[in-house]
N, C-alpha and C positions, 0 to 999 in steps of 0.2 A: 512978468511974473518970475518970483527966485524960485530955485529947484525946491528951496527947503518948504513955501507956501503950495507949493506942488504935491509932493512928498505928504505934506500934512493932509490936504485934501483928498490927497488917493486916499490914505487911512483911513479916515470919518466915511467915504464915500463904500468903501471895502469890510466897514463894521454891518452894515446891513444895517435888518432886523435882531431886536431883542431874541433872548428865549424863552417864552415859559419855563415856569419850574415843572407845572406836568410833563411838559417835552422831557425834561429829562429826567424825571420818577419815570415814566410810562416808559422811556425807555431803558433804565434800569431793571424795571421789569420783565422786559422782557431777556436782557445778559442775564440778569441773576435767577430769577426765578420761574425763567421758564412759563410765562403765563399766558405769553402772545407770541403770535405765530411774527405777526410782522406790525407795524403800527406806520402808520401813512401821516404827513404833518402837512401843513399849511402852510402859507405867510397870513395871518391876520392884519390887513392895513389899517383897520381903524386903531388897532392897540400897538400895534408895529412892533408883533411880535410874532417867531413860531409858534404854532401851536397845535396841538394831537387833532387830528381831524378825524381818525378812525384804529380802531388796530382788529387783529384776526386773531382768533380763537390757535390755543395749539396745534389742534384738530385739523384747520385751513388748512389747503393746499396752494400751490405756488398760482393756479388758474386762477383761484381763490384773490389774491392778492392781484395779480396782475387786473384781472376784473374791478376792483376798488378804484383803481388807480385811472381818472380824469381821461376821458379822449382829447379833450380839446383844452386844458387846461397843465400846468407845472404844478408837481409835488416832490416833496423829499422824501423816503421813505428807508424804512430796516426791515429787512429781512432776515429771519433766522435760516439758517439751511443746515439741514440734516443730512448726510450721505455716507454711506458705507467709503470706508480705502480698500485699496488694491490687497492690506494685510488684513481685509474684513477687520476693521476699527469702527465704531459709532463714533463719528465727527461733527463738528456741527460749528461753522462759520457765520457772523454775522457781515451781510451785506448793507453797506450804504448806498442807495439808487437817486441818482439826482434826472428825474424826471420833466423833458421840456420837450413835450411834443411840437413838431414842428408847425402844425396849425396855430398853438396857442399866441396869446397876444404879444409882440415887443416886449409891450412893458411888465407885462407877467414875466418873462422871459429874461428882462432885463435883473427884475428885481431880485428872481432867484437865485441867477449867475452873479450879483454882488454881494448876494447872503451867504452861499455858500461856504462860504470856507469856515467862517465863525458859531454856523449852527457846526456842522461838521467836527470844528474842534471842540465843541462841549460834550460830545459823546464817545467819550471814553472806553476805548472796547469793540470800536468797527475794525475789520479785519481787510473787508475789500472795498472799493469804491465804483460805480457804475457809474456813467453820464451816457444817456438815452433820450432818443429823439423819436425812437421808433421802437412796435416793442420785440424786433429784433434784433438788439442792440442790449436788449436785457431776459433775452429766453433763458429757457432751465438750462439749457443746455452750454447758454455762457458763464451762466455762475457754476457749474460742474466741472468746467474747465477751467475756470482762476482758483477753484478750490481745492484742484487734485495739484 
């Protein structure tokens, strides 16, 4: 096999899954207008596509979120986060969480670690990035710390 047939295969192999266009209105939604707290996505395999699976009210809280989010199962998720700075400033970061519980399947597991990157680059506007196995790998207290 030539490197360049190689090469091309990692590519196609590395595009994943599609994305909805509501993946990325809903999430627009939530940078621009403030309407959700966080919004939780999927892979759809029969359409072999991203696609919004849930999102939280302003209102949520971070428990809130964390609770939506699959025990035994991978998702990708945004998170908005609000927190005061050190010069009492109202801030507010958005998180990317790529969620892969260690129970969840190979292939769930596979699929998501080869989508990633391309759902990821359509959303325009994530600030930090999380990869999570366990959910202290993605406590409040770790996004407070990549934010300050």
């Amino acid at each position: 096999m030539s490197f360049r047939s190689l090469s091309l295969r990692s590519s196609n192999a590395s595009s994943g899954m599609g994305v909805a266009d509501d993946s990325k209105s809903t999430f627009l939604e939530l940078k621009r207008k403030k309407v959700h707290r966080y919004v939780i996505f999927m892979i759809d395999e029969k359409k072999k596509e991203v696609v919004v699976e849930k999102t939280g009210g302003p209102g949520e809280s971070y428990d809130d979120f964390t609770a939506a989010l699959p025990v035994n199962d991978c998702r990708y998720a945004v998170y908005d986060f609000d927190f005061v700075t050190e010069d009492n400033c109202q801030k507010s970061k958005i998180f990317f969480i790529s969620w892969s519980p260690s129970v969840s399947r190979i292939r769930s597991k596979m699929l998501y670690a080869t989508s990633k990157d391309r759902f990821r680059h359509e959303l325009d506007g994530v600030h930090y990035e999380i990869q999570a196995t366990d959910p202290t790998e993605m406590d409040l207290e770790v996004l407070r710390d990549r934010a300050n």
